[in-house]
Backbone and ligand atoms as CSV (ligand in chain L), in Angstrom:
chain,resi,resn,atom,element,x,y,z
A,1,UNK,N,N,10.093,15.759,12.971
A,1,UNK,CA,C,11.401,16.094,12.382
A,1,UNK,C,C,11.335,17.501,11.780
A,2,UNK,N,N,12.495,17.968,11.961
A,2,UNK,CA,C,12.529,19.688,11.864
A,2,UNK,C,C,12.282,19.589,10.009
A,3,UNK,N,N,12.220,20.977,9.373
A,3,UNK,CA,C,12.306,20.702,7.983
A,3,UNK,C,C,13.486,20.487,7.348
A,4,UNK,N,N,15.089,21.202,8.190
A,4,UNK,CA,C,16.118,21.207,7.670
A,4,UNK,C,C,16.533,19.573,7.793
A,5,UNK,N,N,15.778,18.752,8.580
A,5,UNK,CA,C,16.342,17.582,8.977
A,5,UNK,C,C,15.733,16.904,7.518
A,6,UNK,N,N,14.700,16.845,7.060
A,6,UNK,CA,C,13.869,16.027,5.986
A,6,UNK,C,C,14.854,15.221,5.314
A,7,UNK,N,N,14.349,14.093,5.033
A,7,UNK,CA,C,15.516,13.246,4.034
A,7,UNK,C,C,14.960,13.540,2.744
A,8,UNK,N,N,13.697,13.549,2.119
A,8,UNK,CA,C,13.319,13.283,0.958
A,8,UNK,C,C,12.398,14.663,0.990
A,9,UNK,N,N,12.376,15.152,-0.180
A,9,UNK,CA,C,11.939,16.980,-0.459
A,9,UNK,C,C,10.542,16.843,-0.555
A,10,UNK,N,N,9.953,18.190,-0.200
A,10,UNK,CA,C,8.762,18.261,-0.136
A,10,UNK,C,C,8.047,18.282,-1.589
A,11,UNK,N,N,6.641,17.555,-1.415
A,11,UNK,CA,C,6.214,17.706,-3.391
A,11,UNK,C,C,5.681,18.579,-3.476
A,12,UNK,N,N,5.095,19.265,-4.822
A,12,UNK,CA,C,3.862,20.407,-4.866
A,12,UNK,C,C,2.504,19.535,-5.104
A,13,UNK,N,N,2.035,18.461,-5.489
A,13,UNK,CA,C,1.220,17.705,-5.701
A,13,UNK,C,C,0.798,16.497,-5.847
A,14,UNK,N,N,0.609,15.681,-5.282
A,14,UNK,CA,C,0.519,14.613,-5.333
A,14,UNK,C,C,-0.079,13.810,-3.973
A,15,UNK,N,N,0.855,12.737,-3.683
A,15,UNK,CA,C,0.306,11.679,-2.215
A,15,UNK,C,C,2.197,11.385,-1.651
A,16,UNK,N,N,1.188,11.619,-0.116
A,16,UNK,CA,C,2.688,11.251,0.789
A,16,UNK,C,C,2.054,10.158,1.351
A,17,UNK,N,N,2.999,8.961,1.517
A,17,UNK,CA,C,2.208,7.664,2.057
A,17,UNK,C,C,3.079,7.583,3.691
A,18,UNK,N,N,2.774,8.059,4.629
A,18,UNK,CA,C,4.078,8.452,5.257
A,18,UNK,C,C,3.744,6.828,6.511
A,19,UNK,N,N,4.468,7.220,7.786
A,19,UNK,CA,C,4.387,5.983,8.887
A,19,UNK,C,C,4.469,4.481,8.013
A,20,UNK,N,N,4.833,3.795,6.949
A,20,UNK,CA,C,4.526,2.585,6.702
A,20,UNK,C,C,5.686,1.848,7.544
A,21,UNK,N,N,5.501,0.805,7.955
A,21,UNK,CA,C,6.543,0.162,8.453
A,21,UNK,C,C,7.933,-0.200,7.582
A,22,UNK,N,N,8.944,0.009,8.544
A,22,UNK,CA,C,10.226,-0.017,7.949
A,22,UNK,C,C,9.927,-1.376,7.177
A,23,UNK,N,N,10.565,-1.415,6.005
A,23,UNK,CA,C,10.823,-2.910,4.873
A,23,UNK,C,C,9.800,-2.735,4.290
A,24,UNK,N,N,9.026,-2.205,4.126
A,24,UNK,CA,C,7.286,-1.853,3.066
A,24,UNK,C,C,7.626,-1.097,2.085
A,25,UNK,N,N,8.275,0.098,1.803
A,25,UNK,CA,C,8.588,0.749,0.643
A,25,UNK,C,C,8.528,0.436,-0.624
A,26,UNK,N,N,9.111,-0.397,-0.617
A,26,UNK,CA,C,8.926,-1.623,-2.021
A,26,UNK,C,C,7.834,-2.168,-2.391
A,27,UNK,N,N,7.267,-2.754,-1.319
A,27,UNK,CA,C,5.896,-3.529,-1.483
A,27,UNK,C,C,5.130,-2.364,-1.466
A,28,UNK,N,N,4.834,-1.335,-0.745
A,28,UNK,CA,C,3.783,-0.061,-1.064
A,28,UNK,C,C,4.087,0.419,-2.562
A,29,UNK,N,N,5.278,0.328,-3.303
A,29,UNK,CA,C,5.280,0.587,-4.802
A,29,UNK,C,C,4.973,-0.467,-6.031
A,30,UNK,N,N,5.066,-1.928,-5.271
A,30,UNK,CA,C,4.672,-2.732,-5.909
A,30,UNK,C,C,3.246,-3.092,-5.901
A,31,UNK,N,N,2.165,-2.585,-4.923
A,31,UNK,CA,C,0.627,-2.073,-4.753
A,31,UNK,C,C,0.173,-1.362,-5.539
A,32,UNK,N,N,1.029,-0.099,-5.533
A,32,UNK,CA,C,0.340,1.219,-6.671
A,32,UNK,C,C,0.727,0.715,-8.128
A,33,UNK,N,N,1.401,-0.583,-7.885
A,33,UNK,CA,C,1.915,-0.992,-9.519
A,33,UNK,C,C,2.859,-0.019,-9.966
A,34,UNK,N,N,4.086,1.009,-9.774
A,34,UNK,CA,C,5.162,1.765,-10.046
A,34,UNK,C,C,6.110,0.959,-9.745
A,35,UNK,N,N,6.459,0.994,-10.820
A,35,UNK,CA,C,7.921,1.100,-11.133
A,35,UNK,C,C,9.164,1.706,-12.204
A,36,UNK,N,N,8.319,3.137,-11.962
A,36,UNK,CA,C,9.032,4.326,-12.416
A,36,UNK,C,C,9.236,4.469,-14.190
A,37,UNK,N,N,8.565,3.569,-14.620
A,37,UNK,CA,C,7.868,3.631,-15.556
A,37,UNK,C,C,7.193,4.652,-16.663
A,38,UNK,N,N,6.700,4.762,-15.549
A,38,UNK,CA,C,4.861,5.494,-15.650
A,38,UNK,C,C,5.474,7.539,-15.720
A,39,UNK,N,N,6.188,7.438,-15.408
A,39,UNK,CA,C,7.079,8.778,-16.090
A,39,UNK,C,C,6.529,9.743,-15.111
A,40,UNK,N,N,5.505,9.853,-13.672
A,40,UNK,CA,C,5.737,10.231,-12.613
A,40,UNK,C,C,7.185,10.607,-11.183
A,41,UNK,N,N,6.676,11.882,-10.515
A,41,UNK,CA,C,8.118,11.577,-9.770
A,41,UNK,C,C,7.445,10.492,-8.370
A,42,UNK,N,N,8.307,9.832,-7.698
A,42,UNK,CA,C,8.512,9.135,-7.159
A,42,UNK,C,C,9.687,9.512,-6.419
A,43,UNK,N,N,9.545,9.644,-4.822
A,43,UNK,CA,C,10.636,9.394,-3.799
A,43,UNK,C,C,10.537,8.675,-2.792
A,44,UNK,N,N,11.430,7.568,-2.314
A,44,UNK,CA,C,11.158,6.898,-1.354
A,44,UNK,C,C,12.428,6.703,0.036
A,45,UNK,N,N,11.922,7.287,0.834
A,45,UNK,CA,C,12.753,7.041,1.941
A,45,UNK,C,C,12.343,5.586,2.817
A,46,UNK,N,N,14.165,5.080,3.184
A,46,UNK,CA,C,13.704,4.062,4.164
A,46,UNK,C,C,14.512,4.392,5.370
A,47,UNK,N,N,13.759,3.849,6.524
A,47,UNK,CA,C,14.763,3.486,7.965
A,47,UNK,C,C,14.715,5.218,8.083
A,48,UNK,N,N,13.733,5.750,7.958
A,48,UNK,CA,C,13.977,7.223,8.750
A,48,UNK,C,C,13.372,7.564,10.033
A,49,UNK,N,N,14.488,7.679,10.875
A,49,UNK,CA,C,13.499,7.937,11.785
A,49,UNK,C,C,12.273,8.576,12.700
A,50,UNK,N,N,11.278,8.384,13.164
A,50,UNK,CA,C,10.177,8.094,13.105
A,50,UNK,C,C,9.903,9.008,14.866
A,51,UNK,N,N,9.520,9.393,15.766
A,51,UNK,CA,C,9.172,9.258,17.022
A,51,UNK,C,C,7.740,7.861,17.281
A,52,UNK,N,N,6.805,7.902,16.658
A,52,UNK,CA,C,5.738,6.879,16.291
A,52,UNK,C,C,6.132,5.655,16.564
A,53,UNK,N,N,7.277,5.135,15.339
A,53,UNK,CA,C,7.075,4.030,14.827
A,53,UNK,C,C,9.263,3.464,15.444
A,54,UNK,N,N,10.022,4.339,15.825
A,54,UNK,CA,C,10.929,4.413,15.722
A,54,UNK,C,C,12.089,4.374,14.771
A,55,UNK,N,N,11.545,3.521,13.403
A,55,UNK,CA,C,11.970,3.834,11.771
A,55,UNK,C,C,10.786,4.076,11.236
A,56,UNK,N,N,10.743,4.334,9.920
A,56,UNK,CA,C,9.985,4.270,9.313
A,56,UNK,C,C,10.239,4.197,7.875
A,57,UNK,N,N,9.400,3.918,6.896
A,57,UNK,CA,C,9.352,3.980,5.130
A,57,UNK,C,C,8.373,5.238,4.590
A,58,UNK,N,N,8.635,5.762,3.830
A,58,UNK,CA,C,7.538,7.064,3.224
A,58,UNK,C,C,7.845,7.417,1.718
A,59,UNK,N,N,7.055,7.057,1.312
A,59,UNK,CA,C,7.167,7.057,-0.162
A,59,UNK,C,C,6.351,7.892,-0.476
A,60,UNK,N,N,6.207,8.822,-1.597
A,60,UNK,CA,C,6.256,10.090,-2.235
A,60,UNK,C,C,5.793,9.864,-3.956
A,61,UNK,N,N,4.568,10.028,-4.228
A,61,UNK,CA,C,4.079,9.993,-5.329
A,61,UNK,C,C,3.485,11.479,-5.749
A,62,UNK,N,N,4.333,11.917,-6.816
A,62,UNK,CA,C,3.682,13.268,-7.334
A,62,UNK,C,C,2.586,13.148,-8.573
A,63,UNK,N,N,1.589,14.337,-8.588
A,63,UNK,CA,C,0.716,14.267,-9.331
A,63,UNK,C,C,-0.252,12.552,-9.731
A,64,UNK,N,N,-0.164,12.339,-8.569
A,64,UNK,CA,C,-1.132,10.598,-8.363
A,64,UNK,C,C,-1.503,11.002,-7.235
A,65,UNK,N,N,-3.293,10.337,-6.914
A,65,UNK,CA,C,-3.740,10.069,-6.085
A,65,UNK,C,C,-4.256,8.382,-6.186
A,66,UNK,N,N,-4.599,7.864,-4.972
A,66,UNK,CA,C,-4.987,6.921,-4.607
A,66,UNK,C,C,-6.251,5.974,-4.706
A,67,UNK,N,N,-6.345,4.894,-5.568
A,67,UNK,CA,C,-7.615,4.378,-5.364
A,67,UNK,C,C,-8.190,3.681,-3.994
A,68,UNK,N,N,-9.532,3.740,-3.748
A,68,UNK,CA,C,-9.903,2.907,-2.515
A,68,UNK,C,C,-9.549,1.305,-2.386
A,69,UNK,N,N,-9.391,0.776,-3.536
A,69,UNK,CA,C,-9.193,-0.369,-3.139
A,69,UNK,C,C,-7.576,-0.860,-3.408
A,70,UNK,N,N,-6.822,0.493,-3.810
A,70,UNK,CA,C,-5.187,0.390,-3.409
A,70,UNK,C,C,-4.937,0.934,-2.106
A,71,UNK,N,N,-5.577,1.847,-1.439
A,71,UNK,CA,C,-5.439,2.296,0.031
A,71,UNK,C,C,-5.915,0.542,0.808
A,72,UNK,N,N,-7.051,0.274,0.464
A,72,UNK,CA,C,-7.391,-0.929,1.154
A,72,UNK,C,C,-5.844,-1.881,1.288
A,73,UNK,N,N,-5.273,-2.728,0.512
A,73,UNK,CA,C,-4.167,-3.423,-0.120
A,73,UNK,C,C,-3.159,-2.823,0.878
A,74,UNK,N,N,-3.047,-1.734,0.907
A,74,UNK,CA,C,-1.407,-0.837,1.367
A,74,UNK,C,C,-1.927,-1.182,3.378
A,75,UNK,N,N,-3.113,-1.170,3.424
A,75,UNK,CA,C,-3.499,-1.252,4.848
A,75,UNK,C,C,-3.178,-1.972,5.533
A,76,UNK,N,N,-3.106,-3.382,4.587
A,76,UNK,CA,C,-2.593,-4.767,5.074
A,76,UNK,C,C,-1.425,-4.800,5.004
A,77,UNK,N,N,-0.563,-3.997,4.706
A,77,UNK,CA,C,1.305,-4.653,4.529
A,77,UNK,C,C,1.711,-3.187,5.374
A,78,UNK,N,N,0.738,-2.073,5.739
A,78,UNK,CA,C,1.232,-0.995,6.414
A,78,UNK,C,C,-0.330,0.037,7.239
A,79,UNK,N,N,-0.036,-1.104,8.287
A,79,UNK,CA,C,-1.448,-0.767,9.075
A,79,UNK,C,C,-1.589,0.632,10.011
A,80,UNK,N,N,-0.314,1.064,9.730
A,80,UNK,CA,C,-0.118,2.615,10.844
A,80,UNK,C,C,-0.144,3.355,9.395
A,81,UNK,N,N,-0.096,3.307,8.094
A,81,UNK,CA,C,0.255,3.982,7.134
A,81,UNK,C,C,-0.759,5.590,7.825
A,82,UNK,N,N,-0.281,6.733,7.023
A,82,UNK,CA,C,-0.991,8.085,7.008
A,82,UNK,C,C,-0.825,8.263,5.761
A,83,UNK,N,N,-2.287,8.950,4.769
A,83,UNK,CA,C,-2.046,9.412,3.163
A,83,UNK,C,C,-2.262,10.224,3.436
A,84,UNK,N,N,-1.251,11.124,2.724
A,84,UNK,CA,C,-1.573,12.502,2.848
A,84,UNK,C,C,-1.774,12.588,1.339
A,85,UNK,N,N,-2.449,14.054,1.093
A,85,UNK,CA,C,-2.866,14.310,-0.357
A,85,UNK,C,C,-2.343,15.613,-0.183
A,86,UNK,N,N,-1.324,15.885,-0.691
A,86,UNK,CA,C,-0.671,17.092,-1.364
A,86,UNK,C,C,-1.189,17.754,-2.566
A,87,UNK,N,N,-1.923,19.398,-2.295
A,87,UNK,CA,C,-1.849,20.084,-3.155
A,87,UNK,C,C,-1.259,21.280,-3.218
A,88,UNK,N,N,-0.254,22.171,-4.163
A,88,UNK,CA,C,0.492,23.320,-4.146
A,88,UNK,C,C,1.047,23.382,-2.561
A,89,UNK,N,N,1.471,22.448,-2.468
A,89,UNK,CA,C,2.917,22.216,-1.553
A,89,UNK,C,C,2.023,21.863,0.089
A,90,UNK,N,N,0.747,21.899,-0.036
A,90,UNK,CA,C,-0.056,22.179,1.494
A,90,UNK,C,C,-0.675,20.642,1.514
A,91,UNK,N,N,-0.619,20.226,2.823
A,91,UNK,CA,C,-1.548,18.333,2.945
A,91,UNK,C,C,-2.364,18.954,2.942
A,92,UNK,N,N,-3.562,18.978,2.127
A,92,UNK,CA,C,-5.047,19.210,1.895
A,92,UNK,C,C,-5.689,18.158,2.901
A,93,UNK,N,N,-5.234,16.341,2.988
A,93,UNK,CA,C,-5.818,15.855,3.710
A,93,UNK,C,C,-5.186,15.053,3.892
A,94,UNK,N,N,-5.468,14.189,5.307
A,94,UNK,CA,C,-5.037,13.374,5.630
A,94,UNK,C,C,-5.696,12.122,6.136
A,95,UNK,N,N,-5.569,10.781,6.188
A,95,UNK,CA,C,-6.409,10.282,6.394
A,95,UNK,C,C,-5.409,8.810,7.166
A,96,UNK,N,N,-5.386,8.244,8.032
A,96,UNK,CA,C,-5.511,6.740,8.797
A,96,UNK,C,C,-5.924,6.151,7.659
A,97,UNK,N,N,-5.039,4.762,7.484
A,97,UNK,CA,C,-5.930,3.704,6.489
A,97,UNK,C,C,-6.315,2.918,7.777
A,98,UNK,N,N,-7.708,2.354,7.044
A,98,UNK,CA,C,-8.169,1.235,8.050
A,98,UNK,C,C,-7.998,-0.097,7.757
A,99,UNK,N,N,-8.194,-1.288,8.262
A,99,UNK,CA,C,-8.019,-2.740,7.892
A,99,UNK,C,C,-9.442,-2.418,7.364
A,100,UNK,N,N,-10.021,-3.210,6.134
A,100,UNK,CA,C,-10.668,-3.449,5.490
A,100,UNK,C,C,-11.635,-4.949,6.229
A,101,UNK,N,N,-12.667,-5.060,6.081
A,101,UNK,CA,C,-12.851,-6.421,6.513
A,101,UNK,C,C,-12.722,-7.349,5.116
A,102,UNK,N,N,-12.383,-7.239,4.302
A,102,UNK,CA,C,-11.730,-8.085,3.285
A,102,UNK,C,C,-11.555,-6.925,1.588
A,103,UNK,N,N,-11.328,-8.061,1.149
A,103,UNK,CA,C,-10.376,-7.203,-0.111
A,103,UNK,C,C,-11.145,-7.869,-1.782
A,104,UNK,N,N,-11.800,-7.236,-2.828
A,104,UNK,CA,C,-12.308,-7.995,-3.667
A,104,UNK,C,C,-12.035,-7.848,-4.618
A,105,UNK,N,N,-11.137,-8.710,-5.595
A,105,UNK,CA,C,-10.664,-8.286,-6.980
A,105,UNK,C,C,-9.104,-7.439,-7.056
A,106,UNK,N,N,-8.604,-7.506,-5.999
A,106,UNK,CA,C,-7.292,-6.923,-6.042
A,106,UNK,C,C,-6.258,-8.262,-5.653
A,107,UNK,N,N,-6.498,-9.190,-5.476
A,107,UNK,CA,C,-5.683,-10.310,-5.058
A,107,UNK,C,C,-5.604,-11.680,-6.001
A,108,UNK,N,N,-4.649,-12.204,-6.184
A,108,UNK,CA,C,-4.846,-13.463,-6.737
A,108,UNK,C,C,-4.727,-14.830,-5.896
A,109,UNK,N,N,-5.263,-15.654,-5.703
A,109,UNK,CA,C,-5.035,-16.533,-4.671
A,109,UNK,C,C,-3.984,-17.457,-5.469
A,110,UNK,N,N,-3.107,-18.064,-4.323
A,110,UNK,CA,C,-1.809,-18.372,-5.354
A,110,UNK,C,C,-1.778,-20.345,-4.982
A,111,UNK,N,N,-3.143,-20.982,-4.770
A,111,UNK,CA,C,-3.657,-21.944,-4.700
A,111,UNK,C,C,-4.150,-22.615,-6.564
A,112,UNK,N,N,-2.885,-22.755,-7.393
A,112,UNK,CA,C,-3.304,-23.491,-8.270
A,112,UNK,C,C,-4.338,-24.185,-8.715
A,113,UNK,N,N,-5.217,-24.509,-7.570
A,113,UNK,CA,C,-6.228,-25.355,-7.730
A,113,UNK,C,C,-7.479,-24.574,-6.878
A,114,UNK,N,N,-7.274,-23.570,-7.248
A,114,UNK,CA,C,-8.693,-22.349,-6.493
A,114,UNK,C,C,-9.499,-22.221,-7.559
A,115,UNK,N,N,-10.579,-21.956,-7.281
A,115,UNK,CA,C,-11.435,-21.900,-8.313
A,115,UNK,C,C,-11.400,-20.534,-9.348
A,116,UNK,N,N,-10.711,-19.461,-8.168
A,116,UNK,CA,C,-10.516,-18.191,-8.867
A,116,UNK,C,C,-9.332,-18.583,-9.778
A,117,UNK,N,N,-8.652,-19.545,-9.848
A,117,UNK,CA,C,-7.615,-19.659,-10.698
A,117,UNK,C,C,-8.054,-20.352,-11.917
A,118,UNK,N,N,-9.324,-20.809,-11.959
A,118,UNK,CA,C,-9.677,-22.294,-13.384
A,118,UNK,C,C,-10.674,-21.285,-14.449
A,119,UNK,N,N,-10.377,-20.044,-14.593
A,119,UNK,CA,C,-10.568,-19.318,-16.206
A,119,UNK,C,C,-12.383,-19.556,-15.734
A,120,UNK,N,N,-12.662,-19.339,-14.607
A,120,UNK,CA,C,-14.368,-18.727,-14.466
A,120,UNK,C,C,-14.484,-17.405,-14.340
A,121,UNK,N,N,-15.708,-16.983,-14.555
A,121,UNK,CA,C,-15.880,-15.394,-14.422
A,121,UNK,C,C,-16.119,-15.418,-12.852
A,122,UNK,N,N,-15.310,-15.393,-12.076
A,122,UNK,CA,C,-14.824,-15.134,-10.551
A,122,UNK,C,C,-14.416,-14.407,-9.963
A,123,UNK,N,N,-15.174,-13.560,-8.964
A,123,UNK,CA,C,-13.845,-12.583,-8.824
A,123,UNK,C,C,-13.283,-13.001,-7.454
A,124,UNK,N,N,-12.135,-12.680,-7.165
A,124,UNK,CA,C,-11.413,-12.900,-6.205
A,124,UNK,C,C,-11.756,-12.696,-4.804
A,125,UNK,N,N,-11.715,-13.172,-3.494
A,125,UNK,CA,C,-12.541,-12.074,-2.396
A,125,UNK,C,C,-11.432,-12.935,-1.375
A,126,UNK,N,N,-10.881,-12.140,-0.859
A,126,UNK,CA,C,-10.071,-12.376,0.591
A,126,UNK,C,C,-10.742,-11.856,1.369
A,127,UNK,N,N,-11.106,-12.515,3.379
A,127,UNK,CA,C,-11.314,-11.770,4.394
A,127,UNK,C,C,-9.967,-11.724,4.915
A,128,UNK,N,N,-9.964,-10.645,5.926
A,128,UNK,CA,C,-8.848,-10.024,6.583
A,128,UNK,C,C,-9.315,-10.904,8.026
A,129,UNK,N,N,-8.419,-11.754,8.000
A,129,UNK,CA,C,-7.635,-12.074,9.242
A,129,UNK,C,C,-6.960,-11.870,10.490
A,130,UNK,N,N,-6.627,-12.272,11.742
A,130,UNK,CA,C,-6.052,-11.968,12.561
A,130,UNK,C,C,-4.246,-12.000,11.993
A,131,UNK,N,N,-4.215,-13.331,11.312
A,131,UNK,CA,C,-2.267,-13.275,10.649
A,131,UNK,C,C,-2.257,-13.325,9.475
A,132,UNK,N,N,-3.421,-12.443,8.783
A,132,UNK,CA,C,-3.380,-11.944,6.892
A,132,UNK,C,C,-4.435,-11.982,6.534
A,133,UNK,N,N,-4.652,-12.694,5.137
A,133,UNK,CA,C,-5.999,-12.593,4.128
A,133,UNK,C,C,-6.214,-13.819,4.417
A,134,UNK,N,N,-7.755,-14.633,4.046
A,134,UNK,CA,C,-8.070,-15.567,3.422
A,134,UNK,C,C,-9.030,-15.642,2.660
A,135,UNK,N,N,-8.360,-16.894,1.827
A,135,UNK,CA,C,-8.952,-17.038,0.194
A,135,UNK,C,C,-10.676,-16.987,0.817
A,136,UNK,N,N,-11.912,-16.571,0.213
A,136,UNK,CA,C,-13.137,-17.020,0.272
A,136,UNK,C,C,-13.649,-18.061,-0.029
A,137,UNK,N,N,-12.663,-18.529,-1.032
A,137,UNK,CA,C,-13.093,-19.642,-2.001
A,137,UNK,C,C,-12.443,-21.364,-1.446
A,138,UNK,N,N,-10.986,-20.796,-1.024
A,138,UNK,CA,C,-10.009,-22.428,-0.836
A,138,UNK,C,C,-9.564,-22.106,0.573
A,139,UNK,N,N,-9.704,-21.151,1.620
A,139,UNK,CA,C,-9.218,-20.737,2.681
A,139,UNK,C,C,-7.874,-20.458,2.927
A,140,UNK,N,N,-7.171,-20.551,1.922
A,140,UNK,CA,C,-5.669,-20.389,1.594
A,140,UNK,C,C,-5.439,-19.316,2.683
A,141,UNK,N,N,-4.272,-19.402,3.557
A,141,UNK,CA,C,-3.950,-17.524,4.236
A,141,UNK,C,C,-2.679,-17.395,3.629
A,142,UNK,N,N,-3.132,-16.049,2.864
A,142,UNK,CA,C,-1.771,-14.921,2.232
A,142,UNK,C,C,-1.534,-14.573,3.291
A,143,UNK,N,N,0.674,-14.152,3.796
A,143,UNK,CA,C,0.533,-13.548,5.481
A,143,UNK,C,C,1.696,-12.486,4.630
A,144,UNK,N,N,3.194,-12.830,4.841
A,144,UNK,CA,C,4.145,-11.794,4.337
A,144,UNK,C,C,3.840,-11.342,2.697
A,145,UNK,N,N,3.419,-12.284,1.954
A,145,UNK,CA,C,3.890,-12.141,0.908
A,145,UNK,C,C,2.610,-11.829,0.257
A,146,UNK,N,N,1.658,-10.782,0.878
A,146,UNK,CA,C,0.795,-10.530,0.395
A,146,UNK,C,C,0.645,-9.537,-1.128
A,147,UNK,N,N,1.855,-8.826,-0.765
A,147,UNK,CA,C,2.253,-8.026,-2.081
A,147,UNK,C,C,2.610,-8.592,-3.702
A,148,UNK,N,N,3.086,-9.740,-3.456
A,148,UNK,CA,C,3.300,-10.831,-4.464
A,148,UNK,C,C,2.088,-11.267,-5.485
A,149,UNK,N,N,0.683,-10.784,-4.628
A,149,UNK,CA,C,-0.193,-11.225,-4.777
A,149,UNK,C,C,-1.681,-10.590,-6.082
A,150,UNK,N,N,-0.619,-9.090,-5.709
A,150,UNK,CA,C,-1.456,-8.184,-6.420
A,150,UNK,C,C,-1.712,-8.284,-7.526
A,151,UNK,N,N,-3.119,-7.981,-7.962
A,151,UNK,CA,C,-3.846,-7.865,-9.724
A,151,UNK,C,C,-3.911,-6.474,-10.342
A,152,UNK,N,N,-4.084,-5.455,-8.977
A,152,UNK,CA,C,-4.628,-4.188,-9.485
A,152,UNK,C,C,-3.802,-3.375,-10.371
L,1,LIG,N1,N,4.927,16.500,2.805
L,1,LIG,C1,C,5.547,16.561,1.566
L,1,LIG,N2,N,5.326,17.627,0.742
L,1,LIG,C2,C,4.528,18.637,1.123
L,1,LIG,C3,C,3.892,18.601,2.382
L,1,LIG,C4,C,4.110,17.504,3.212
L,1,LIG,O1,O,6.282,15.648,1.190
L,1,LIG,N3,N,4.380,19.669,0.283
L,1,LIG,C5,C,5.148,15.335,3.647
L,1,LIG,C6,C,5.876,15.656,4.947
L,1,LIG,O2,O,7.269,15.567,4.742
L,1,LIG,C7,C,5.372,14.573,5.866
L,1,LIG,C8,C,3.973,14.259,5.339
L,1,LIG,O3,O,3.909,14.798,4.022
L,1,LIG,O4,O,6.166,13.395,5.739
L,1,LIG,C9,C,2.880,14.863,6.189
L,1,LIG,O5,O,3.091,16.234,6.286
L,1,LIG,P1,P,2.595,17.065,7.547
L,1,LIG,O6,O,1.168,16.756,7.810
L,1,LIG,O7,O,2.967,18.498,7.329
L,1,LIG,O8,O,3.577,16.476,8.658
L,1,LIG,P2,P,3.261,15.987,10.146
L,1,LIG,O9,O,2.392,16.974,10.836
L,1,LIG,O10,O,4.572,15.648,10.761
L,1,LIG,O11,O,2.440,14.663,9.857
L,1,LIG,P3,P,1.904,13.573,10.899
L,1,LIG,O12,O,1.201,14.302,11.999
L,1,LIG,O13,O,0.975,12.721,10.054
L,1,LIG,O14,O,3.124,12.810,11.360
């Protein structure tokens, strides 16, 4: 897309989370835990189109970068995602998220009767699946509503 075409403005610093699949926007802000809060800028485009993906979602975090095990999380609800890391207006880098072969301490298993749920010093561990997460502990599979799920 040309620059005059852009829907959402370029940052001077921060992270572009760009390619996530259309309907993720939300859930990629409910991952990084924002909700505009946090007194950061924040822009999020949806349904733009894409040549890649044919829509797409791209959300726009200034002056924040990314932890590894929130890139991990965002991988699973937006597996084409691209992070870019914006500094003084230039992508310094870019990077493919990968599927993780599982996820540890960023998830809550939502199995009432999991052991990660009965107040032990436990930590949480999902493997990544062919249709989502599963629990390590109760085999539970998180699939859409994996975002629901988050601790981090
Ligand atoms: N971007 C931004 N602010 C900047 C620089 C880039 O918001 N100062 C955004 C662009 O709008 C784009 C993404 O970061 O959505 C990646 O930028 P760039 O690598 O320049 O674009 P492309 O080459 O189109 O990226 P790709 O090849 O990953 O599609």
């Amino acid at each position: 897309m040309s620059d005059h075409e852009l829907r959402v403005s370029k940052i001077r610093d921060g992270t572009v989370i760009d390619h996530v699949e259309a309907g993720q926007a939300l859930n990629v802000l409910a991952i990084l835990g924002i909700d505009g809060s946090e007194g950061f800028g924040v822009s999020v485009g949806m349904n733009v189109p894409s040549d890649r993906l044919g829509r797409k979602d791209i959300v726009k975090v200034e002056d924040r970068e990314l932890s590894q095990s929130e890139v991990d999380v965002l991988s699973l609800i937006a597996p084409e995602a691209t992070i870019n890391i914006v500094r003084d207006f230039e992508v310094v880098e870019k990077n493919r998220v990968t599927r993780p072969d599982g996820v540890t301490g960023v998830l809550s298993c939502p199995n009432r009767n999991c052991i990660t749920n009965a107040d032990e010093p436990i930590e949480t561990r999902f493997d990544v699946v062919a249709d989502g997460v599963r629990c390590d502990y109760c085999a539970t599979i998180l699939r859409a509503d994996i975002a629901e799920h988050i601790d981090v």
